[in-house]
TIFIVEX-948999 format. One record per residue (C-alpha): residue number from 1; residue in one letter; chain; x, y, z. Coordinates in Angstrom, 2 decimals, decimal comma. Layout:
N
(NUM; 'a'; 'A'; (X; Y; Z)) ...
REM end
This chain:
397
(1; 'x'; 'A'; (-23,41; 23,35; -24,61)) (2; 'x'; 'A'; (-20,25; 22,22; -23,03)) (3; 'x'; 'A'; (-19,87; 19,24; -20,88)) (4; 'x'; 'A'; (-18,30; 19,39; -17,28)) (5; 'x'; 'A'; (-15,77; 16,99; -19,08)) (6; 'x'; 'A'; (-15,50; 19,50; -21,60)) (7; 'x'; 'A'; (-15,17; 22,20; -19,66)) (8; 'x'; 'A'; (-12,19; 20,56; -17,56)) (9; 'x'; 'A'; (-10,48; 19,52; -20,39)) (10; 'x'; 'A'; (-10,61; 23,10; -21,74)) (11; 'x'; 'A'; (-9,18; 24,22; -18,26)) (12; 'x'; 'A'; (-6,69; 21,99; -18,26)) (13; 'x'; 'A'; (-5,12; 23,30; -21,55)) (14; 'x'; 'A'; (-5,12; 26,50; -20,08)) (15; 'x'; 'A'; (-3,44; 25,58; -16,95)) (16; 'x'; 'A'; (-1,14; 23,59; -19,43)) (17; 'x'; 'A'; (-0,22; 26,61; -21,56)) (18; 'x'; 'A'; (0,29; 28,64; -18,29)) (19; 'x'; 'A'; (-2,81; 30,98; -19,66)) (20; 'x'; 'A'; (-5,47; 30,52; -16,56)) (21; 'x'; 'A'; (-7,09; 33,81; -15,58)) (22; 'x'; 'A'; (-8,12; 33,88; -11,68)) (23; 'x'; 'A'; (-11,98; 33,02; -12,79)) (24; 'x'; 'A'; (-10,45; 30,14; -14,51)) (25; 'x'; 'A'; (-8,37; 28,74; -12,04)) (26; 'x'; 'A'; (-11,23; 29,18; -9,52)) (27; 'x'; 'A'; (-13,38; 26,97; -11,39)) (28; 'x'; 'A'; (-11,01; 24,53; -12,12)) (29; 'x'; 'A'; (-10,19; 24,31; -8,89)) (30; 'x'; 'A'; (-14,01; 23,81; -8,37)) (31; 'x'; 'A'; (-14,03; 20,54; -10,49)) (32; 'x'; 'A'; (-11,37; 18,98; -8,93)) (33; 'x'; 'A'; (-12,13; 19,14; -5,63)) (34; 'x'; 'A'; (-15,90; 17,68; -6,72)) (35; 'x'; 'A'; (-13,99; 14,74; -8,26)) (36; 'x'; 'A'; (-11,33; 12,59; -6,77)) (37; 'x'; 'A'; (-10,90; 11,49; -10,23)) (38; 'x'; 'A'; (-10,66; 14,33; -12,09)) (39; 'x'; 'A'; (-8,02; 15,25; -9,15)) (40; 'x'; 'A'; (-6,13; 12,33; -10,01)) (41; 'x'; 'A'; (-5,96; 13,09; -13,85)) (42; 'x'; 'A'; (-4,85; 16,39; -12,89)) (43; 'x'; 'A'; (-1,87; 15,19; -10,91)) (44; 'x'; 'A'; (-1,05; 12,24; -13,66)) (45; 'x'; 'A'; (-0,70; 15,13; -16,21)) (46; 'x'; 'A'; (1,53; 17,23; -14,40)) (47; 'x'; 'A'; (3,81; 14,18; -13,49)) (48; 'x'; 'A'; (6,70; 13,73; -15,91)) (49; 'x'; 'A'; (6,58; 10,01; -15,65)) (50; 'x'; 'A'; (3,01; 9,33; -16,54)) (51; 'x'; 'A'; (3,49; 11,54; -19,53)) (52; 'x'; 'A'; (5,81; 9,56; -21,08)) (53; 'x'; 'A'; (4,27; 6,65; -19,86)) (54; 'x'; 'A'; (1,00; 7,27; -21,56)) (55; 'x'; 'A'; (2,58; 9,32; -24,74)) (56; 'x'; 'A'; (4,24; 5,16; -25,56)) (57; 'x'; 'A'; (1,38; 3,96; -25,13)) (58; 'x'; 'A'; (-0,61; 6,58; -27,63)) (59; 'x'; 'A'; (1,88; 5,83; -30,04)) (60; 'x'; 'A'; (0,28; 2,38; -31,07)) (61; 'x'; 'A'; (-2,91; 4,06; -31,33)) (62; 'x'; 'A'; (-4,85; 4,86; -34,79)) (63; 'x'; 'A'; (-5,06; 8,73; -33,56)) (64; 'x'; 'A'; (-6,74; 9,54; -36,89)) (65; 'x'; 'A'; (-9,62; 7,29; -35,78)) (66; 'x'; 'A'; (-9,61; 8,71; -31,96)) (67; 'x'; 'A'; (-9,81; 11,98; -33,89)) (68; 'x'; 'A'; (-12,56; 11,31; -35,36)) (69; 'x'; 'A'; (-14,21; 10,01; -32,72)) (70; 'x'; 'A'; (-12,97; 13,08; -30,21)) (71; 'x'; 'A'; (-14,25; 15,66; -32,54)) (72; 'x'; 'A'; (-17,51; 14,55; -32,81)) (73; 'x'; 'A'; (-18,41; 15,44; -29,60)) (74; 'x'; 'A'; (-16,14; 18,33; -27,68)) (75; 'x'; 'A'; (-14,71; 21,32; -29,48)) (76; 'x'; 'A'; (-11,67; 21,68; -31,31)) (77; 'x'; 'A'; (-10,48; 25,02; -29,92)) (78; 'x'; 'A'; (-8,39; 23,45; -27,25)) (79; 'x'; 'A'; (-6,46; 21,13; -30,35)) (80; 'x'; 'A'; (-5,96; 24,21; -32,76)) (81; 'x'; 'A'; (-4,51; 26,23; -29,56)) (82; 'x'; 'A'; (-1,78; 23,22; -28,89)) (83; 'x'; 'A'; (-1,01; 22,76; -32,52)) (84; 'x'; 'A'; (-0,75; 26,53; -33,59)) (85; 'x'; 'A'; (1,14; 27,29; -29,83)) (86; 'x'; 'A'; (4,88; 27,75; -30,79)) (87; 'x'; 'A'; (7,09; 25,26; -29,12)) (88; 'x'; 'A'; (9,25; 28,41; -27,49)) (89; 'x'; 'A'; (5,76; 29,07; -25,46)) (90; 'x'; 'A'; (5,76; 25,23; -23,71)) (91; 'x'; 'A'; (8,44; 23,34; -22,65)) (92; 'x'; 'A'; (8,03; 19,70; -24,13)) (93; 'x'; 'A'; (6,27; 18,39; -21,06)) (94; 'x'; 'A'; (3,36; 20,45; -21,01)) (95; 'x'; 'A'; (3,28; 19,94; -24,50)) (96; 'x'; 'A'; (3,21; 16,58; -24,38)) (97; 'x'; 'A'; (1,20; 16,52; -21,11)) (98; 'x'; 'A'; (-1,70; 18,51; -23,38)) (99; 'x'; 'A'; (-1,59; 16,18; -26,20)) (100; 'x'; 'A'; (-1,97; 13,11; -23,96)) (101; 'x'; 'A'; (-4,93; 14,68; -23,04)) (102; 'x'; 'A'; (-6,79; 15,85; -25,92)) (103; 'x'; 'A'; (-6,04; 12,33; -27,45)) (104; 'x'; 'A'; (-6,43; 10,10; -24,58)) (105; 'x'; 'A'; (-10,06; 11,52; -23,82)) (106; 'x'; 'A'; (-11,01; 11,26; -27,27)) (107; 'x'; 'A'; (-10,02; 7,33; -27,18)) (108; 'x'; 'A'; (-11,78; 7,05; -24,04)) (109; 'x'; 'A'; (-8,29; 6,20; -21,99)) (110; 'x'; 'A'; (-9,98; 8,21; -19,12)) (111; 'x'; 'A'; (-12,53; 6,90; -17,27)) (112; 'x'; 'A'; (-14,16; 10,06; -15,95)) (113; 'x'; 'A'; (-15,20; 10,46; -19,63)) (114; 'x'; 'A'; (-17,39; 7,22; -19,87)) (115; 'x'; 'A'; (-18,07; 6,27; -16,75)) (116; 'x'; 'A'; (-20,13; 7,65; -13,70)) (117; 'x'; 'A'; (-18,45; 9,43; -10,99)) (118; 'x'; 'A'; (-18,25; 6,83; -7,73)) (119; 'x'; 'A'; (-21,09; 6,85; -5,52)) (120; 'x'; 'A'; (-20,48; 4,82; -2,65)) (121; 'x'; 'A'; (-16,58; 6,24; -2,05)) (122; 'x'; 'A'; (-17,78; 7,76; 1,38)) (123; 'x'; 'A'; (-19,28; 4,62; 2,85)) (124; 'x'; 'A'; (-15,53; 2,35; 1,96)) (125; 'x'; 'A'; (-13,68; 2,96; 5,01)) (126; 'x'; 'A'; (-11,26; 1,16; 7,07)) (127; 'x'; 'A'; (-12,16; -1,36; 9,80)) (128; 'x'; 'A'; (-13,93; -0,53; 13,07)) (129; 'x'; 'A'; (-14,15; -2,31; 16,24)) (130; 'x'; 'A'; (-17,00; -4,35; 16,28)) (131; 'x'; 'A'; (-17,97; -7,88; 16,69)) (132; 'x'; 'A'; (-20,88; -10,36; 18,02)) (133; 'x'; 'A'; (-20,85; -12,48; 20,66)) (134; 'x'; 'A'; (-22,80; -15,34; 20,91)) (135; 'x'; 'A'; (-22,97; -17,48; 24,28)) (136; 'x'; 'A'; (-24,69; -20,74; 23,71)) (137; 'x'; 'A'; (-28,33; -19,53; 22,94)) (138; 'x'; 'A'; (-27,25; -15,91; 23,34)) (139; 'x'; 'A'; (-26,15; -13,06; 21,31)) (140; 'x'; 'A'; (-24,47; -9,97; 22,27)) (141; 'x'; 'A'; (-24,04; -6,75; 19,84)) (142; 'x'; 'A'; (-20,42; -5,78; 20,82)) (143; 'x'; 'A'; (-20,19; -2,07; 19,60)) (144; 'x'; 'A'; (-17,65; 0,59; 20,86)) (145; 'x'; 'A'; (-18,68; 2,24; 24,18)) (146; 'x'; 'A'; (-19,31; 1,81; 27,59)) (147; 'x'; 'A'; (-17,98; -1,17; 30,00)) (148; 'x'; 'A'; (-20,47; -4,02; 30,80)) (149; 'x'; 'A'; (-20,64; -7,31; 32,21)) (150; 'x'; 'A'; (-22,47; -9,91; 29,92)) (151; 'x'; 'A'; (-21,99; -12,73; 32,14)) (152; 'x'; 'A'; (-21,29; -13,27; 36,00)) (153; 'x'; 'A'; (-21,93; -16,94; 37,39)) (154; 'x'; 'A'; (-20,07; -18,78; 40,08)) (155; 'x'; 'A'; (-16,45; -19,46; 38,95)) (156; 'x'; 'A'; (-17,23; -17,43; 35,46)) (157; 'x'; 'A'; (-17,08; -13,38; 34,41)) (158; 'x'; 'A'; (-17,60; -12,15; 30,88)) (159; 'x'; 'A'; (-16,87; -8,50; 30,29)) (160; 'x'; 'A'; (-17,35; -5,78; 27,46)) (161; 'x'; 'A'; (-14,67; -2,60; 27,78)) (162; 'x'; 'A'; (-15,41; -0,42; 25,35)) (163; 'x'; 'A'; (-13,42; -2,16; 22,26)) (164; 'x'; 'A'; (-12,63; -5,67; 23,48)) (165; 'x'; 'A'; (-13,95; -8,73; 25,12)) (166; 'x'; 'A'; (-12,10; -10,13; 28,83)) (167; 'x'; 'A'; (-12,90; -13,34; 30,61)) (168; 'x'; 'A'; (-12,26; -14,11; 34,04)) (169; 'x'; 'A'; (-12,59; -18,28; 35,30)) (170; 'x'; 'A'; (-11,90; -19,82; 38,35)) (171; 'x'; 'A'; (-12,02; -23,62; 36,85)) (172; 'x'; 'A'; (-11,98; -25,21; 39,83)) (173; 'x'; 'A'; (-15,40; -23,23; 41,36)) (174; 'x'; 'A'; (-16,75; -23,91; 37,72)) (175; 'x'; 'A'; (-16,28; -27,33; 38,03)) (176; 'x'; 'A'; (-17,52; -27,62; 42,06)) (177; 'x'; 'A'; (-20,52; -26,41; 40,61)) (178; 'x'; 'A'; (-21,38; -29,27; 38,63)) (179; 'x'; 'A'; (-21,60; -26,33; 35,79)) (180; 'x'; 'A'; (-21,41; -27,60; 31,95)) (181; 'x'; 'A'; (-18,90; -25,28; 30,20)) (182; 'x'; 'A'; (-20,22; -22,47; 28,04)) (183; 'x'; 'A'; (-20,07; -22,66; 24,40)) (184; 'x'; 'A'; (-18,47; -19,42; 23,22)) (185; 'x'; 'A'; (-18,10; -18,16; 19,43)) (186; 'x'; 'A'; (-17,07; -14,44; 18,67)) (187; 'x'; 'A'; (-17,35; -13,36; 14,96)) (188; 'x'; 'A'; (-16,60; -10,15; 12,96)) (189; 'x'; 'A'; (-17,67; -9,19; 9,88)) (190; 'x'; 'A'; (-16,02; -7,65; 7,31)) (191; 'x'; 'A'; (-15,05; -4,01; 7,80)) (192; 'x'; 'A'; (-14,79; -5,22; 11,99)) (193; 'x'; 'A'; (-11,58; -6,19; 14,31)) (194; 'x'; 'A'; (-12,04; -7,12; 17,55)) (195; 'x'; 'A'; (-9,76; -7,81; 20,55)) (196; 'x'; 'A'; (-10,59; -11,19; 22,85)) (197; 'x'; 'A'; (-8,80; -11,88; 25,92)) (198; 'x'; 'A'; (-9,43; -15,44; 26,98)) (199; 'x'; 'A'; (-9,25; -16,42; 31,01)) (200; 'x'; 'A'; (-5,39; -17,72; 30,50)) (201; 'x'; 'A'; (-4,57; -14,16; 29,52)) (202; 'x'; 'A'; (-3,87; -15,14; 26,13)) (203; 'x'; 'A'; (-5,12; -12,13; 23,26)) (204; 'x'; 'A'; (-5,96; -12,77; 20,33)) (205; 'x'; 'A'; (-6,75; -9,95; 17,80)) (206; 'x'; 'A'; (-9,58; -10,48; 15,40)) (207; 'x'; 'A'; (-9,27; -9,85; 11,46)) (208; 'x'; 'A'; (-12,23; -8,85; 9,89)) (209; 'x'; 'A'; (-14,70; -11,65; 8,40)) (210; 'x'; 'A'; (-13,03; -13,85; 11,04)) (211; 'x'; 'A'; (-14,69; -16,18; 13,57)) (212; 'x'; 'A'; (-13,26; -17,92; 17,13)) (213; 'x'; 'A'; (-15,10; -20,61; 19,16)) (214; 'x'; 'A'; (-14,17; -21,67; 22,66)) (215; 'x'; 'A'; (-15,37; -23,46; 25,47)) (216; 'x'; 'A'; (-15,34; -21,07; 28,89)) (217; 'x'; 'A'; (-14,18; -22,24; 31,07)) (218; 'x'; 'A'; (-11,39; -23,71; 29,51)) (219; 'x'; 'A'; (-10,44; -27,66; 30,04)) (220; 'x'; 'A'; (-8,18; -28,77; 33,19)) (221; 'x'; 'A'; (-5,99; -30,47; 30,72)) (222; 'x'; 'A'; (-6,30; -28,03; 27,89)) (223; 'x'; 'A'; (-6,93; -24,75; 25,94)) (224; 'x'; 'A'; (-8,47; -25,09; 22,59)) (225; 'x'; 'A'; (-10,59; -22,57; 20,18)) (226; 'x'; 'A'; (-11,62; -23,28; 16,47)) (227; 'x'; 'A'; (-10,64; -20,45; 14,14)) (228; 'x'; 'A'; (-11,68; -19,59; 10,46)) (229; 'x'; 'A'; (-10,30; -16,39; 9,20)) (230; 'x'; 'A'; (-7,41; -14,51; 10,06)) (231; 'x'; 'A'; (-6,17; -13,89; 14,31)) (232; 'x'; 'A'; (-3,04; -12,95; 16,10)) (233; 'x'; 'A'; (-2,03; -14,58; 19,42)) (234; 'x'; 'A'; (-0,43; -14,20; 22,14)) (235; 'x'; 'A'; (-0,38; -17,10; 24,00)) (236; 'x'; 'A'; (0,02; -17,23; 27,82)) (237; 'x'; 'A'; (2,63; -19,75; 28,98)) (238; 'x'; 'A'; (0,58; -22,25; 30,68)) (239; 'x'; 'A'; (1,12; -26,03; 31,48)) (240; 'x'; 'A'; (-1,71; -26,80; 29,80)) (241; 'x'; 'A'; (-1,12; -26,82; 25,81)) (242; 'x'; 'A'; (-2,67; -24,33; 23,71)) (243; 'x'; 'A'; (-4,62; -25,98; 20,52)) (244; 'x'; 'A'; (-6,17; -23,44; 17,44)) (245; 'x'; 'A'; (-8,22; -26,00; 15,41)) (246; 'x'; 'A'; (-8,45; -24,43; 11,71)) (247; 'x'; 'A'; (-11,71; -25,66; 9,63)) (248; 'x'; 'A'; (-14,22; -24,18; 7,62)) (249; 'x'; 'A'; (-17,56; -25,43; 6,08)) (250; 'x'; 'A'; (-15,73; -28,30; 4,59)) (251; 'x'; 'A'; (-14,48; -29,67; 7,76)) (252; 'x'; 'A'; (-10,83; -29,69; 9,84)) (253; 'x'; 'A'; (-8,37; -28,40; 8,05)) (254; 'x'; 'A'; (-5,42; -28,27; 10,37)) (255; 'x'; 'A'; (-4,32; -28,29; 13,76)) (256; 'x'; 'A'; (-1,64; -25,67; 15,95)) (257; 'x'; 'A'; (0,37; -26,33; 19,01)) (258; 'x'; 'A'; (1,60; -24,73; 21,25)) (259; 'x'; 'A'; (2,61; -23,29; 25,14)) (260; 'x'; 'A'; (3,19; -19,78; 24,88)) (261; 'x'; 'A'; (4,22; -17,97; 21,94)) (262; 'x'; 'A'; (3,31; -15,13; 19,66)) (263; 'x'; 'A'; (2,19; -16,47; 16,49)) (264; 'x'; 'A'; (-0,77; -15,70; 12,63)) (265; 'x'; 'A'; (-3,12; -17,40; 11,05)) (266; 'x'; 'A'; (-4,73; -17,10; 7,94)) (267; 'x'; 'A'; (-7,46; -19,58; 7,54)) (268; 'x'; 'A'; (-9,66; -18,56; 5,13)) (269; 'x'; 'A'; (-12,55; -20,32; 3,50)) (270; 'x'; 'A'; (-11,25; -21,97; 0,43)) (271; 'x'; 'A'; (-7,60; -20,28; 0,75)) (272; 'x'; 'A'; (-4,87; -21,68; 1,57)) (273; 'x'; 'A'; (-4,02; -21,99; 5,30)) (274; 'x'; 'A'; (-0,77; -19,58; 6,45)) (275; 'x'; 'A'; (0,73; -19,63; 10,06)) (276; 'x'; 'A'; (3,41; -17,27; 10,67)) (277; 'x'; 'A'; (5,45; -17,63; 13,99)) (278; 'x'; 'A'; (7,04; -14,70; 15,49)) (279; 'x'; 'A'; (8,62; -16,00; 19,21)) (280; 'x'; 'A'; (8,42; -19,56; 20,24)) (281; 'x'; 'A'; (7,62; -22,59; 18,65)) (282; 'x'; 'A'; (4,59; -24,37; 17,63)) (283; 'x'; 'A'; (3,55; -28,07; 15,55)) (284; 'x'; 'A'; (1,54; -27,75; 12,73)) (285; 'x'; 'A'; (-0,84; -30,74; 11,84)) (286; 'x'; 'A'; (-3,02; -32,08; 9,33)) (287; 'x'; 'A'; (-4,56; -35,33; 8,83)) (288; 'x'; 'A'; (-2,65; -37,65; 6,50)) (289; 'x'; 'A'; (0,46; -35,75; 6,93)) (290; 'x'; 'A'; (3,63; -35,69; 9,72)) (291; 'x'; 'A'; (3,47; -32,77; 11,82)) (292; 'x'; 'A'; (5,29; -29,64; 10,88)) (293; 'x'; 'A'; (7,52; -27,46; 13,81)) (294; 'x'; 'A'; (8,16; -24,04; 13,09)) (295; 'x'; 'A'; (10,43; -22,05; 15,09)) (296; 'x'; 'A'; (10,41; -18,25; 15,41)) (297; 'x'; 'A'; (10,92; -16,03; 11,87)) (298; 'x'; 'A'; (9,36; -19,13; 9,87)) (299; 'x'; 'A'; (5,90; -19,37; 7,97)) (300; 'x'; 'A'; (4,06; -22,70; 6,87)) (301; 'x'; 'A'; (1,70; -22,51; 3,82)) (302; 'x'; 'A'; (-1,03; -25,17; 4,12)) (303; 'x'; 'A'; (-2,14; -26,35; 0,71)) (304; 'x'; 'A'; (-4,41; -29,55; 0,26)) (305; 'x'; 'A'; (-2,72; -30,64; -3,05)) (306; 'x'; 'A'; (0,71; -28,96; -2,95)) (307; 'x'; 'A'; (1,22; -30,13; 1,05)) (308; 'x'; 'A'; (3,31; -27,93; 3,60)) (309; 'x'; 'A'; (5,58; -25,30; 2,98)) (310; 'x'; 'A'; (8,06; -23,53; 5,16)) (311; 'x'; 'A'; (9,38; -19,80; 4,38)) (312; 'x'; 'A'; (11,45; -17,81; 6,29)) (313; 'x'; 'A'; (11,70; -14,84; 4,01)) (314; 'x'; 'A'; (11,53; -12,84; 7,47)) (315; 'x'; 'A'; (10,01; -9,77; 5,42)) (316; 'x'; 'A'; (7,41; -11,50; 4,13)) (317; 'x'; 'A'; (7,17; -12,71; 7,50)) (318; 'x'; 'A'; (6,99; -9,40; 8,85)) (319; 'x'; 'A'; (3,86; -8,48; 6,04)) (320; 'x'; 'A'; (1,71; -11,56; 7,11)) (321; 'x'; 'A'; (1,40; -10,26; 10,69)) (322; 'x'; 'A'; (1,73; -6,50; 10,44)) (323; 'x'; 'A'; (-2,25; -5,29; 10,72)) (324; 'x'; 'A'; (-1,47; -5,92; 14,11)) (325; 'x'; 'A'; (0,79; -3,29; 14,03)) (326; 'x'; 'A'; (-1,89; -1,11; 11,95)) (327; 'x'; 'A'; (-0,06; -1,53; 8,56)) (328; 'x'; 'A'; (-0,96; -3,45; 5,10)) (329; 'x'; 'A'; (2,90; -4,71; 4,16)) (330; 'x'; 'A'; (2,81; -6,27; 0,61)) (331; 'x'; 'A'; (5,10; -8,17; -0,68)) (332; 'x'; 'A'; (5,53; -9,94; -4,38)) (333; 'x'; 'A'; (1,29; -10,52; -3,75)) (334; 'x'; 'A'; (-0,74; -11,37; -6,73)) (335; 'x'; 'A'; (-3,75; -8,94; -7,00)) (336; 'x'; 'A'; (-6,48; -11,16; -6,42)) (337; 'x'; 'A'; (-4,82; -11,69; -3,15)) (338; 'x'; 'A'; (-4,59; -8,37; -2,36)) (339; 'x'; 'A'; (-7,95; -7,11; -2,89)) (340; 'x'; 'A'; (-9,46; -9,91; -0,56)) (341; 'x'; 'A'; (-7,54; -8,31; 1,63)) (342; 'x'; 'A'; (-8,53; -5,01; 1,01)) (343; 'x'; 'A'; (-12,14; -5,75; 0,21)) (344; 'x'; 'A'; (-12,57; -7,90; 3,92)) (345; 'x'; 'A'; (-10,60; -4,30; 5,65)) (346; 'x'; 'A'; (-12,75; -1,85; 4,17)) (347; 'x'; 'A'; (-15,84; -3,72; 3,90)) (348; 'x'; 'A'; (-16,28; -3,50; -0,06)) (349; 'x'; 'A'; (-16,79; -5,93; -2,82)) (350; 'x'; 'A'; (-14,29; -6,31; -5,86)) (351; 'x'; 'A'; (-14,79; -7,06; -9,34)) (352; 'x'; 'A'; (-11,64; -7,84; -10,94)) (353; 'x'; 'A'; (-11,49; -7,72; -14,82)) (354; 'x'; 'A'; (-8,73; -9,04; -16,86)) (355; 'x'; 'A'; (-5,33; -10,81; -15,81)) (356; 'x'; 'A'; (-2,68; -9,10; -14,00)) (357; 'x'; 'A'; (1,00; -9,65; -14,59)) (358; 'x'; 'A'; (2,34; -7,73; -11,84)) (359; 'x'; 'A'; (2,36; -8,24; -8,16)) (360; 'x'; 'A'; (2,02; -5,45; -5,86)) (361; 'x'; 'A'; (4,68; -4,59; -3,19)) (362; 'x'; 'A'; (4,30; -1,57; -1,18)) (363; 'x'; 'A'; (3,47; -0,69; 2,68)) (364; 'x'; 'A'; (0,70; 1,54; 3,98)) (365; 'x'; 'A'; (-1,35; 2,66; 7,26)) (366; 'x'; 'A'; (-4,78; 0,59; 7,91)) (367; 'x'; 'A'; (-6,03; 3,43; 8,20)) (368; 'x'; 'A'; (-5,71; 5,03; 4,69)) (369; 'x'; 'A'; (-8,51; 6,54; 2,57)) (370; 'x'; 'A'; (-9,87; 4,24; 0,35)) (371; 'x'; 'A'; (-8,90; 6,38; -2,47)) (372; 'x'; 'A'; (-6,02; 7,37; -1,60)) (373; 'x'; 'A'; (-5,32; 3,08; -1,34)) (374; 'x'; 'A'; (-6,55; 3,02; -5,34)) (375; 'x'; 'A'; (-4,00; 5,40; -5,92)) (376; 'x'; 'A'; (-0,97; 3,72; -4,85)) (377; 'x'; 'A'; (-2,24; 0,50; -6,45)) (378; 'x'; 'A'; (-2,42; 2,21; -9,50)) (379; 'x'; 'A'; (1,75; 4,10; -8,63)) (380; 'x'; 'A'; (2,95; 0,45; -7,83)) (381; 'x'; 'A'; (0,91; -2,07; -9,78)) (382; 'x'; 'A'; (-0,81; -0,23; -12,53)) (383; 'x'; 'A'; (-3,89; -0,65; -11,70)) (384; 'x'; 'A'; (-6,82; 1,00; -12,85)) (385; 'x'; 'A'; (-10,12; 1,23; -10,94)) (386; 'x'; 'A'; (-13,45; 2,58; -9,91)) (387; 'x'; 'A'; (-16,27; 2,98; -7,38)) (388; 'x'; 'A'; (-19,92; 1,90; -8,28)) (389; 'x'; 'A'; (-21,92; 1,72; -5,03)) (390; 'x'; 'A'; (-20,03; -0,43; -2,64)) (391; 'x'; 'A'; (-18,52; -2,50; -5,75)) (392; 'x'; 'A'; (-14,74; -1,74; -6,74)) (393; 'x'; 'A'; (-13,75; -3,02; -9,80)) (394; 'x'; 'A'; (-10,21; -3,47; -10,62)) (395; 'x'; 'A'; (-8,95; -3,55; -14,35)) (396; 'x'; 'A'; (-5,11; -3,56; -15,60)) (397; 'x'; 'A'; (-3,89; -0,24; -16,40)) 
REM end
C-alpha cells in the first residue's frame, strides 16, 4: 500500500512530466493544501534556483547507497518513468527538478518524509495586547475590551481603554493627602505588547516578556521606572528628569537620562543591554564606568566585559526600534538572536541545532504567519525548520 508520501511523490512526477489527469491534479492539490510542508516542497521544486541549489549538493552524495535505501521502501515506477522519458519530452529543469526529488527523499533530505507533520502551527501566532497589572498588593488581568477605571483616589486615576493603560496625578493633592505613593509594575508575557501612558504623558510601548515598575504618583523632583526587557519611549519634556533604571535578577545594570526624547531599550536578562536614540539626547550610565551621551541616530551596546559601544549605522538603527512601527527589520543578526526575537513575538520555544554561519537580513510585517516567517528564514538564511507542539527547532539547511 502506498504512503501519502508516496503517493505525493508519485504526483509530483506527474505534474513534473506535465502528465496530471484532472483526478490527479485534484488530489494533489488535496495534499498540499493539508500540508504547509508538502506546499513548500512543491514550490522549492518548481523554483529554478533551489534546483540547482540542491542538484550541487546531491552531487557529493553516494546516490547508489540512497538508492538502495529509497527502493526499499516506495516504488520504482516513478524512477523508470524519469530515466526512460526522452529528454525532448522535459526541458532540463523539470528533469532535474524530478531527480532532486526521487533522490533527495530517498536520502531523507526532506523532512516531511521522517518527521511528523507540525502540530502546534495554529496556536504560534503573533503578539496580542495583553498585560498584568499589579498595584502594590493588587493584580489586574489587562485583556482587550471594554474601558474601566482600576483606581480613583484623591489626586490619583488609573484607567484601562480597551488596549492600553493611562494615568492621571495631581501630585500636589497626592501629597496634601499625606498619601504614600503607589508601587506600580506592569508586565507582559511573551506573545503580549502593551501600551502604558504614565501621568507626564510620556508612552511607552511594551515588548513582549517585558516588565516596567513605577512609583504613581511620580516624585516632585523626578520621574523614574525600572525596566527589564525591551520598551519604546516617548518622553514628555518635563523639568523634572526622566530616569529608566535597567536591572534584572542579578541586580542594576545601567542607568538612562533624559528630558524629553524618543528613545529603545533592550534589556534583556542575561543579554546585552542596547539603547537606541531616535530625537534628543540622553546619558547612559553604569557603575564603574564614565557616563555615555548619545545624540539622535546613535545606539550604545552595554556589555559587562567588552564595556560601551556606540553605532550609528542609522539602518541598524532603524531595525532596533521598528516593532513600533509593526515591522521585524534584520540586519547582519546572528540566528540565535533572531529567534529570541521571534520566539518572545510569537510566543514559541526554539531549539536550535547545529552552528550557523550566516546572519539573516531581511524585513517583514509583525504580523506575518508563523510559517510563512520559516519560509523566508529558510529564502534568506538557509534555514531549515519544524513545528513539534509549541517547540520550533531550527537546523542549518
Amino acid at each position: 500500500m502506498q504512503t501519502h508520501n508516496t503517493i505525493l511523490v508519485n504526483l509530483i512526477l506527474d505534474h513534473l512530466h506535465e502528465e496530471l489527469t484532472p483526478e490527479k491534479q485534484e488530489q494533489l492539490t488535496a495534499l498540499l493544501a493539508a500540508s504547509p510542508q508538502k506546499q513548500q516542497l512543491f514550490n522549492q521544486v518548481n523554483d529554478p534556483e533551489w534546483v540547482q541549489q540542491e542538484l550541487g549538493k546531491l552531487n557529493s552524495i553516494n546516490a547508489e547507497a540512497a538508492w538502495q535505501k529509497f527502493s526499499a521502501g516506495i516504488t520504482v515506477e516513478p524512477v523508470e518513468k524519469i530515466i526512460e522519458m526522452p529528454v525532448k519530452r522535459m526541458n532540463w529543469l523539470k528533469w532535474a527538478a524530478a531527480a532532486v526529488v526521487v533522490l533527495a527523499i530517498g536520502i531523507g533530505i526532506y523532512w516531511f518524509n521522517q518527521q511528523p507533520e507540525p502540530t502546534g502551527i495554529a496556536s504560534v501566532v503573533p503578539a496580542s495586547n495583553d498585560a498584568t497589572l499589579t498595584i502594590n498588593d493588587s493584580t489586574y488581568t489587562l485583556a482587550p475590551g471594554s474601558t474601566r477605571t482600576l483606581l480613583n483616589i484623591p489626586g490619583l486615576e488609573v484607567i484601562k481603554q480597551d488596549t492600553s493603560l493611562w494615568y492621571r496625578a495631581d501630585n500636589s493633592s497626592f501629597i496634601d493627602k499625606g498619601a504614600q505613593p503607589l508601587v506600580n509594575t506592569l508586565k507582559t508575557k511573551n506573545g503580549r505588547k502593551y501600551l502604558l501612558q504614565l501621568e507626564d504623558g510620556t508612552k511607552v510601548w511594551l515588548d513582549p516578556g517585558t516588565a516596567i515598575s513605577y512609583t504613581a504618583p511620580f516624585s516632585p523632583t523626578e520621574r523614574s521606572v525600572q525596566v527589564t526587557g525591551e520598551a519604546y519611549f516617548e518622553v514628555t519634556k518635563d523639568a523634572r528628569p526622566f530616569r529608566v533604571y535597567l536591572q534584572d535578577s542579578t541586580g542594576a545594570r545601567g542607568t538612562i537620562e533624559v528630558l524629553g526624547t524618543r528613545f529603545n531599550v533592550n534589556a534583556y536578562s542575561g543579554a546585552p543591554i542596547k539603547t537606541t536614540l531616535l530625537e534628543g539626547k540622553l546619558q547612559l550610565s553604569q557603575a564603574g564606568k564614565n557616563p555615555v551621551t548619545l545624540t539622535s541616530g546613535q545606539r550604545a551596546t552595554i556589555d559587562n566585559e567588552a564595556g560601551i559601544h556606540i553605532d550609528s549605522d542609522l539602518q541598524k538603527i532603524t531595525g532596533t526600534s521598528s516593532w513600533r512601527q509593526a515591522e521585524f527589520v534584520f540586519e547582519e543578526d546572528d540566528i540565535p538572536f533572531v529567534m529570541a526575537e521571534l520566539a518572545r513575538w510569537y510566543n514559541f520555544k526554539v531549539d536550535i541545532r547545529g552552528k550557523f554561519t550566516v546572519p539573516l537580513s531581511t524585513s517583514f510585517p509583525r504580523n506575518t504567519p508563523i510559517n510563512e516567517v520559516l519560509n523566508i528564514l529558510k529564502k534568506h538564511a538557509n534555514i531549515r525548520s519544524t513545528i513539534t507542539g509549541d517547540t520550533i527547532i531550527v537546523v542549518p539547511g
